[in-house]
C-alpha positions in Angstrom: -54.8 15.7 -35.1 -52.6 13.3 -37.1 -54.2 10.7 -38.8 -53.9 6.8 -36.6 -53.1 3.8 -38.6 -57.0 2.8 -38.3 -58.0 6.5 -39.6 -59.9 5.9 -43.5 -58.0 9.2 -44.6 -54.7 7.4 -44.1 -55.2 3.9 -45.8 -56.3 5.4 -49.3 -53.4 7.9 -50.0 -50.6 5.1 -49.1 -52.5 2.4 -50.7 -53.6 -0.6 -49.6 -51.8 -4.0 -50.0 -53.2 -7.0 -52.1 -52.3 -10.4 -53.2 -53.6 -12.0 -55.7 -53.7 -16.2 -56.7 -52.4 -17.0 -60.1 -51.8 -19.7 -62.0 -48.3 -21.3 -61.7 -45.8 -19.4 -64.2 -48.5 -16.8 -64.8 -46.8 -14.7 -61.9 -44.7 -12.2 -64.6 -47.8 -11.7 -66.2 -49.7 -10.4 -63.4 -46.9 -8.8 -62.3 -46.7 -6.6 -65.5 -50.3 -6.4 -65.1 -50.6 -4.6 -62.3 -48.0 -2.3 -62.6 -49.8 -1.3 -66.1 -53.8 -1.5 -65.0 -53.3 -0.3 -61.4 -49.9 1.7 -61.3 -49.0 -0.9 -58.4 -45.7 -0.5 -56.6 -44.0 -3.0 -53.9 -44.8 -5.8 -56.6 -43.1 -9.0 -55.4 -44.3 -12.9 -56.1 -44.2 -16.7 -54.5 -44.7 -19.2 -56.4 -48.9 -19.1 -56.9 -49.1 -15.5 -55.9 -48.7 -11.5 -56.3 -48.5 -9.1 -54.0 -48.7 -5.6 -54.5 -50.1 -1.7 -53.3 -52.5 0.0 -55.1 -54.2 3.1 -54.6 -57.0 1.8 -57.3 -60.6 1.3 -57.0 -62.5 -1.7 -56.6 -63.8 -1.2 -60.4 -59.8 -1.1 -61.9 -59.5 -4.0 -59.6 -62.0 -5.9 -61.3 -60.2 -5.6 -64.6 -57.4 -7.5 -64.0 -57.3 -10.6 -66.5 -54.4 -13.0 -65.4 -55.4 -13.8 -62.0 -57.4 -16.2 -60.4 -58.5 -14.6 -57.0 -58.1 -11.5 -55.1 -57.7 -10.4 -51.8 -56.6 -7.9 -49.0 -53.6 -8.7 -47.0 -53.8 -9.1 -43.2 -50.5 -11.3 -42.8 -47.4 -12.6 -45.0 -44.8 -14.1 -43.3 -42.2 -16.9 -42.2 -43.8 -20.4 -42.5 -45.2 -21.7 -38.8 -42.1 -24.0 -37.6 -43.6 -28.0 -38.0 -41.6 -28.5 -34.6 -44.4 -30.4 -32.7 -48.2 -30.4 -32.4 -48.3 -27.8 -29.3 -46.1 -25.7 -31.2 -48.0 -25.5 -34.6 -51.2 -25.1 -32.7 -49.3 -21.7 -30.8 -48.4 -20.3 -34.0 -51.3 -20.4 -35.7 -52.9 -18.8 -32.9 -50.2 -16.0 -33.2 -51.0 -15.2 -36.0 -54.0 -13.3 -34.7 -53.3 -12.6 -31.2 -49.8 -10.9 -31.7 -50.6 -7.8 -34.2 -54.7 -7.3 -33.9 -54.5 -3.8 -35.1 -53.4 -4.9 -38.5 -56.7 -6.8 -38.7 -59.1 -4.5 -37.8 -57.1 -2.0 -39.9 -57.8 -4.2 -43.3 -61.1 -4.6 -42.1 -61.5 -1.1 -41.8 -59.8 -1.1 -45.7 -62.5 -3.6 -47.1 -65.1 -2.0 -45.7 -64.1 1.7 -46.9 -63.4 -0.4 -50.4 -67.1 -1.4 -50.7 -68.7 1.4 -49.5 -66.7 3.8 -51.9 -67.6 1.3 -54.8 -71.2 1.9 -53.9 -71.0 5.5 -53.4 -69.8 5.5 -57.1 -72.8 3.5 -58.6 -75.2 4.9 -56.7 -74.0 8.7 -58.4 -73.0 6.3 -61.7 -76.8 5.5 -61.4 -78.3 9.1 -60.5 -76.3 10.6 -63.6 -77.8 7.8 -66.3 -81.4 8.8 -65.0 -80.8 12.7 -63.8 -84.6 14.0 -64.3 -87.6 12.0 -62.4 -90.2 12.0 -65.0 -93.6 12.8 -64.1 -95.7 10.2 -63.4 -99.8 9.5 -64.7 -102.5 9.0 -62.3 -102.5 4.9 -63.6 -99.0 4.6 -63.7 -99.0 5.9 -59.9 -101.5 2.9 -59.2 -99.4 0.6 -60.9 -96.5 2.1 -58.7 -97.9 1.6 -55.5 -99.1 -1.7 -56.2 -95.8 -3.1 -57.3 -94.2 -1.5 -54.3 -97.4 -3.4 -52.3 -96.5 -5.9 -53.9 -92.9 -6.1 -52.9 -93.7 -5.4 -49.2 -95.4 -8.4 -49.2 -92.4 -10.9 -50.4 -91.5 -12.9 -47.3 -87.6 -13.9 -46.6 -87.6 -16.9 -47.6 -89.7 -16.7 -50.9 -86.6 -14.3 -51.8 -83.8 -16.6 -50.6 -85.4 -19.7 -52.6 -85.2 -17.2 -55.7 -81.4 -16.3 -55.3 -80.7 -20.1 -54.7 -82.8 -21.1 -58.0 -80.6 -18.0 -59.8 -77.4 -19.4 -58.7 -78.1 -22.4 -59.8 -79.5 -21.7 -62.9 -76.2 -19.6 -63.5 -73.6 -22.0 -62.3 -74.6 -25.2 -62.9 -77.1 -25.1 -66.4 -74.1 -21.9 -67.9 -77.5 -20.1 -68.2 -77.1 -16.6 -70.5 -75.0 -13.7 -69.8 -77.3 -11.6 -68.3 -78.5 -13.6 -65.6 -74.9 -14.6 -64.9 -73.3 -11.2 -64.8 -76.9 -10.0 -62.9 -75.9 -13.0 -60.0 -72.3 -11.5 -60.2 -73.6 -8.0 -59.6 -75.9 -9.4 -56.9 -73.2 -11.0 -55.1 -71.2 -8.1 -54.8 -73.9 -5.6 -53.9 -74.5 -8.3 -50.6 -70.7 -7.7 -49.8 -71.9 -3.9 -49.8 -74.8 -4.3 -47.7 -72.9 -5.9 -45.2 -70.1 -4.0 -45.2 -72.2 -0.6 -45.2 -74.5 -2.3 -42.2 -71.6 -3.6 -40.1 -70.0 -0.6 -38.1 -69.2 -2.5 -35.2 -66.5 -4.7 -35.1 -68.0 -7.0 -32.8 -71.2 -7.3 -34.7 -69.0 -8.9 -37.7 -69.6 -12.5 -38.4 -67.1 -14.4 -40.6 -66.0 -17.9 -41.3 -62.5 -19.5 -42.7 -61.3 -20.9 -45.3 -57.6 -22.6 -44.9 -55.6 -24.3 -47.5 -52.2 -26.3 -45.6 -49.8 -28.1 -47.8 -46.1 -28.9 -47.1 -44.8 -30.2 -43.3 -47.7 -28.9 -41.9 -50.3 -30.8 -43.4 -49.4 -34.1 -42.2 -50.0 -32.8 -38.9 -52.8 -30.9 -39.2 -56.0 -30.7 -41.3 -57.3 -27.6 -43.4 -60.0 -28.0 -41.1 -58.3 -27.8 -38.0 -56.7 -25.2 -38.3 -59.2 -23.4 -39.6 -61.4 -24.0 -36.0 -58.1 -23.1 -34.7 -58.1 -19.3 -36.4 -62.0 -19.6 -35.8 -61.2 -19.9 -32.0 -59.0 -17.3 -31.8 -60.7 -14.6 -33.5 -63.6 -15.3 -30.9 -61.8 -14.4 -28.3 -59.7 -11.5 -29.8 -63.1 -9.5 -31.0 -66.1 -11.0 -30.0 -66.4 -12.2 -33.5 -69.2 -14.5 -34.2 -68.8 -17.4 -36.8 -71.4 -18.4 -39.4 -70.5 -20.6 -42.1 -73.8 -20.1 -44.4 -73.8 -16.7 -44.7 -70.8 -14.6 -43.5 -70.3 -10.8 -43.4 -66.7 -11.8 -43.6 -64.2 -14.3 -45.2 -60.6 -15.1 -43.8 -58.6 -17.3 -46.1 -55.5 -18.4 -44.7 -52.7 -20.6 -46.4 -49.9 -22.1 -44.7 -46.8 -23.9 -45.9 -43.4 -25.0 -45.7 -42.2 -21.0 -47.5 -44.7 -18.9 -45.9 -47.8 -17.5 -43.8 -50.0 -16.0 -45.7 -53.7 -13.9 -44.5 -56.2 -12.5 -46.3 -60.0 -11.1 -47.0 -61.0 -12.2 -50.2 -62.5 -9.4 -52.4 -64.7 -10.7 -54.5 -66.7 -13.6 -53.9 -66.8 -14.7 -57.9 -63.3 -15.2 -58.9 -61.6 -12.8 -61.2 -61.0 -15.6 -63.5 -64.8 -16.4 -63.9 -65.4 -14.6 -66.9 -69.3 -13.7 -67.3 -68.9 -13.4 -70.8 -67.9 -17.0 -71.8 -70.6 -19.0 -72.1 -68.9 -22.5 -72.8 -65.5 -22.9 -71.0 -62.3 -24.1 -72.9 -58.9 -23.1 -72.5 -58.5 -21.3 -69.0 -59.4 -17.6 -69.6 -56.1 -17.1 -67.7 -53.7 -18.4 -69.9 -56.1 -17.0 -73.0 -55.4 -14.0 -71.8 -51.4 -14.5 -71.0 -50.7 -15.3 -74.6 -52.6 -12.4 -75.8 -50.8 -10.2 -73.9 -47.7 -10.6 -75.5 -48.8 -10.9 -78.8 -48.0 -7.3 -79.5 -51.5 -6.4 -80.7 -52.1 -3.6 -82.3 -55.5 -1.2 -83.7 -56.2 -2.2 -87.5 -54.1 -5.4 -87.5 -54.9 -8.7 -88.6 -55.1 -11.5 -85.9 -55.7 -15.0 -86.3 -56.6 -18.0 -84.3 -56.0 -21.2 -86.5 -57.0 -23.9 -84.4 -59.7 -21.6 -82.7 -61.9 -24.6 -80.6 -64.3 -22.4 -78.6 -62.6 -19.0 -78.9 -61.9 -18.2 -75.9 -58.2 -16.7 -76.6 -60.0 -14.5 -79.7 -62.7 -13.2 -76.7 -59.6 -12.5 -74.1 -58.1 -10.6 -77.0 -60.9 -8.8 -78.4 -62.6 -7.6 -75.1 -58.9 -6.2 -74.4 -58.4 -5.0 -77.8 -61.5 -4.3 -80.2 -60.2 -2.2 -82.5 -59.1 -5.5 -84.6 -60.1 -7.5 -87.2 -60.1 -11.3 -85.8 -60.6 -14.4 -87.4 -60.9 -18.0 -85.5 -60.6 -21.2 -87.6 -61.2 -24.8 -87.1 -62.4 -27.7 -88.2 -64.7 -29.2 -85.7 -68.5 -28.1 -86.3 -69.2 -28.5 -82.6 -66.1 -26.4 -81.6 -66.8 -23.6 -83.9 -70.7 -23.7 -82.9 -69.4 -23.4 -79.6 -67.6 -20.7 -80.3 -69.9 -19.0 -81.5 -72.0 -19.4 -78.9 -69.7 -17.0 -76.6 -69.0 -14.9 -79.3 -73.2 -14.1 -79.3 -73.2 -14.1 -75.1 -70.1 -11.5 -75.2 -71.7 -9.0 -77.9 -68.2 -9.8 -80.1 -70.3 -11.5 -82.9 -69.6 -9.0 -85.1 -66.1 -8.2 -84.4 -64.6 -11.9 -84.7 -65.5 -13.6 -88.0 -65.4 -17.8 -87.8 -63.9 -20.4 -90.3 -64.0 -24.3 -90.8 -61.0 -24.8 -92.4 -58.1 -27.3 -91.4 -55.0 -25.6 -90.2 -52.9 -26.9 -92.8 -54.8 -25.2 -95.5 -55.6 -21.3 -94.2 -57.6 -19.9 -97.2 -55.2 -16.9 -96.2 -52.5 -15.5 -99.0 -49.2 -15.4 -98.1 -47.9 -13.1 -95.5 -51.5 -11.4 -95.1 -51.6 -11.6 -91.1 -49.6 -9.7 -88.2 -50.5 -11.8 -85.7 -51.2 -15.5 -85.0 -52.3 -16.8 -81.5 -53.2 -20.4 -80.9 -53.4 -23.3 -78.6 -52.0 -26.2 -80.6 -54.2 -29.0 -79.6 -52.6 -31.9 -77.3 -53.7 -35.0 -74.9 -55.6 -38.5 -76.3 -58.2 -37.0 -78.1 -55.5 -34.9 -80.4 -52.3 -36.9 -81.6 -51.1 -34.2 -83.6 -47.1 -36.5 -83.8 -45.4 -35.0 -87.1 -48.1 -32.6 -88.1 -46.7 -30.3 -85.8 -44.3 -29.5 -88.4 -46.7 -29.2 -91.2 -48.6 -26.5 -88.9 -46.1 -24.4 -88.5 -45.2 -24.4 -91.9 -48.5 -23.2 -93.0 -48.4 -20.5 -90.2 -44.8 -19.3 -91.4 -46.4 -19.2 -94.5 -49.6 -17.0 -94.0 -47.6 -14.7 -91.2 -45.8 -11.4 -92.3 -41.7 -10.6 -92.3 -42.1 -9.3 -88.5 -45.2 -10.8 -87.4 -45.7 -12.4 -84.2 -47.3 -16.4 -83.6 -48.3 -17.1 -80.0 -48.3 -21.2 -79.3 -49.5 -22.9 -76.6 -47.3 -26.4 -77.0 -47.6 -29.2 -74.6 -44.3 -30.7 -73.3 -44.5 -33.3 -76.2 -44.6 -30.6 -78.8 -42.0 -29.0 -77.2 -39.7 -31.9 -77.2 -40.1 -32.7 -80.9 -39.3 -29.1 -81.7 -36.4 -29.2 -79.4 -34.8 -32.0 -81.0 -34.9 -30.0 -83.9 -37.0 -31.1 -86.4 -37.8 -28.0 -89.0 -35.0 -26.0 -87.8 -33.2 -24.5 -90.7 -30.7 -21.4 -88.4 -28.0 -22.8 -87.2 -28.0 -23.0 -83.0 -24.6 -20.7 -81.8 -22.3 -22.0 -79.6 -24.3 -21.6 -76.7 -28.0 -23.0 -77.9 -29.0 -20.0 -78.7 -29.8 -18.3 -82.0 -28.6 -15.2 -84.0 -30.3 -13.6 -87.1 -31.7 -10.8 -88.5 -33.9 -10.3 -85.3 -30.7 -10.9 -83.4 -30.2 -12.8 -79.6 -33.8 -13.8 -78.2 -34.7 -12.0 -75.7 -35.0 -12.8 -71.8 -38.4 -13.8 -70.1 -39.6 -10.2 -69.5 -37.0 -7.4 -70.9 -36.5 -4.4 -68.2 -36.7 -1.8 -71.0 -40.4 -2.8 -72.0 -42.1 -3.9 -68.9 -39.7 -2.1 -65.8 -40.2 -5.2 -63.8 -37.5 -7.5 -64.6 -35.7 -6.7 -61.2 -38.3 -8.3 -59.3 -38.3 -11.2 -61.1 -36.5 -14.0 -59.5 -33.4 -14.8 -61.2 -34.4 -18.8 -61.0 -37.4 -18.1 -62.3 -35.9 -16.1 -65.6 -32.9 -18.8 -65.7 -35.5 -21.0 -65.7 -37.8 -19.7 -69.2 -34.6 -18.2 -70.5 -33.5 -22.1 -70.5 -36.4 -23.7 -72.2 -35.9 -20.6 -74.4 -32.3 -21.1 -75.7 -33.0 -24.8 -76.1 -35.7 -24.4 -78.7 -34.5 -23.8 -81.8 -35.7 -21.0 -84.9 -38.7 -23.2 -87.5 -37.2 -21.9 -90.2 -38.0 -18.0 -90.4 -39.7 -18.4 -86.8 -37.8 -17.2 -84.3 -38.5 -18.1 -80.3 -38.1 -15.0 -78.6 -39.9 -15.5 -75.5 -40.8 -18.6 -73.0 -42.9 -19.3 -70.4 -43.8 -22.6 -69.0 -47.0 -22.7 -66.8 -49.4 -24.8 -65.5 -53.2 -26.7 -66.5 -53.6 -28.2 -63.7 -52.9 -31.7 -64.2 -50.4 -31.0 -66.6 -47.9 -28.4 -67.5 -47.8 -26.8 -71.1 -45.3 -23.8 -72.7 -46.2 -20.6 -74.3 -44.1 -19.9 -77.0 -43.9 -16.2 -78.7 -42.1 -16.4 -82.4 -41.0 -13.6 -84.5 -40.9 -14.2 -88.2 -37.3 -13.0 -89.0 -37.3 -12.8 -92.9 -39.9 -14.1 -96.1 -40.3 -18.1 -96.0 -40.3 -18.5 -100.2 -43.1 -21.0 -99.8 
């Protein structure tokens, strides 16, 4: 008998489709990521997301770095038409009531996902402890009374413990373990109730709905979100629970497109349990790291260090490395080392306080420099700009690479020009030794150029040509992405040729 759209053998071997949220202008780098970590074909982005198929497992899943969320795709498609009111509302409900086969079959996806993943640590666990050791007559007491013990623990003398955990872990940034130990906790729950619910109709599941464009000024997030609620009553007999869900539907409408989906994990990808204080977003950390070119056995620096949380991204990614962070704040580096201690990397990243225009570094002793120059009230960095980059130019080897995170301020004074020393050509761009600069994300090395929109690489290859070489530093890639409130460029220089300082 052939295998039916809704058959467990059949999802698997095609793949299963995913999206993922991501930062805005972080979308090439996810895209390159998952065609890397997870083989991932049909890889195509809107602005804020990824989508892609992957055959992987929940566990390569986890390992992706540049994203923010991830999730199972029910739906993508045109935007719901902001006609009228009666209209909207019909839509929305189409949404579920036109196609419900493709939900119940990425139900079925998500819950073969999680049972799978359990299956593997359960044998993961059996194979770490593979002989039962032979217990003593008091060690069998002490068994059975812990087991008593246990047996005895009401409901809600459990629940109150999970809720002090949580908010130990989230709110106090208690230590690693109990953080990754909530983490772990959370997702065996997802198991449990994936494993436990067989029956459709026994699922329970709440909404959460983002609107923004047209759409929003004529409903509410919330109103559409009973609307979907409603719906998926009637369709399967659902049942909705806001507390405590077997299920999550996240739903996001606006004026481009329709999008559906069952989030993965309930801790976002970007919630990394192994930073204990939070600076720059581990996102972007990661971003810049990635196209760093690093290498086993180089030398890697982070000048202007603050926390360290690009020198964690890069060091979990690639330890082989000898790191160094810099600064001269006492409470930044103390903070630094702080994660470095709750992510086990104390001994592979080595800390400084030293000003950035004074490295303690001899000339042209390190292959790679990464660093997120410093902007906002607090940091009025003006013409020292200059002065750091010359000291980086210095201390960087003839083909090295510097990473820069430069707010829009930073790239505006270097725009104008100020330190360039190569002549622009005709066209704003540059030539040297290095030759032309190269686009947003060459085909050759990352195969994924072709599904990157031509705005979008028009777009970095403009901010690109328009900043010029800092003497031997020469831009040869450009990315412009968001912080939230704020937007901010990551700049990737190649030094072309010795400085002579």
């Amino acid at each position: 008998m052939a295998a039916g759209p809704r058959d467990p053998a059949w999802r698997p071997a095609a793949g299963a489709r995913f999206f993922c949220t991501v930062g805005r202008g972080l979308e090439p780098f996810l895209m390159r990521e998952v065609r890397a970590r997870l083989e991932a074909t049909e890889v195509e982005y809107i602005l804020g997301k990824v989508f892609f198929t992957t055959c992987s497992d929940l566990n390569m899943l986890k390992k992706l770095k540049s994203a923010e969320r991830l999730f199972l795709l029910i739906k993508k498609q045109f935007p719901v038409p902001s006609v009228s009111k009666g209209k909207i509302f019909s839509e929305v409900q189409r949404l579920i009531n036109d196609d419900p086969e493709s939900w119940l079959n990425v139900i079925s996806i998500w819950k073969n996902l999680l049972e799978l993943d359990a299956k593997k640590e359960n044998l993961s666990q059996r194979d770490a402890n593979p002989q039962k050791i032979k217990l003593g007559k008091n060690d069998t007491i002490i068994g059975k009374k812990l087991k008593t013990e246990q047996m005895q623990e009401t409901e809600e003398n459990r629940e109150c413990q999970l809720e002090k955990q949580i908010e130990e872990t989230l709110e106090q940034g208690d230590s690693l373990t109990k953080r990754e130990k909530f983490q772990e906790e959370e997702f065996q729950n997802d198991v449990a109730k994936a494993v436990d619910t067989h029956n459709e109709n026994n699922l329970t599941f709440r909404v959460s709905c983002r609107c923004s464009g047209a759409i929003a000024k004529t409903f509410t997030a919330q109103e559409i979100g009973r609307i979907v609620g409603i719906a998926l009553m009637k369709q399967f007999g659902w049942k909705a629970d806001l507390r405590n869900p077997n299920l999550e539907i996240f739903i996001h409408l606006s004026d481009i497109y329709s999008v559906v989906g069952i989030p993965v994990f309930r801790v976002p990808l970007a919630s990394r349990a192994y930073i204990r204080t939070t600076g720059l977003r581990s996102t972007i950390a990661w971003a810049m790291a990635s196209v760093a070119e690093i290498e086993a056995g180089m030398f890697v620096l982070d000048p202007m260090c603050g926390f360290g949380t690009i020198l964690l991204e890069a060091a979990k990614e690639w330890p082989d490395v000898y790191y160094v962070g810099a600064d001269v704040s006492t409470s930044q580096l103390l903070g630094a080392s702080d994660n470095l201690k709750a992510a086990g990397l104390k001994d592979k990243i080595e800390l400084l306080k030293v000003s950035v225009i004074e490295l303690p570094l001899p000339s042209e002793s390190v292959d790679v420099i990464i660093s997120d120059i410093p902007f906002g009230k607090k940091f009025k960095l003006g013409k020292d700009i200059r002065s750091i980059l010359q000291e980086l130019e210095r201390v960087l080897r003839v083909g090295g690479t510097v990473v820069l995170l430069l707010s829009e301020a930073h790239h505006r004074r270097l725009k104008d020009g100020e330190g360039c020393s190569i002549p622009l050509n005709s066209k704003g761009g540059h030539t040297d030794e290095l030759g032309v600069a190269k686009c947003l994300i060459p085909e050759e090395k990352t195969g994924i150029a072709k599904t990157v929109s031509p705005s979008l690489e028009s777009s970095n290859q403009e901010c690109l040509d328009k900043m010029p070489p800092f003497g031997s530093l020469v831009p040869v890639e450009c990315y412009k992405v968001s912080l939230g409130k704020t937007d901010a460029f990551i700049y990737k220089y190649k030094k072309s040729h010795s400085s002579g300082l």
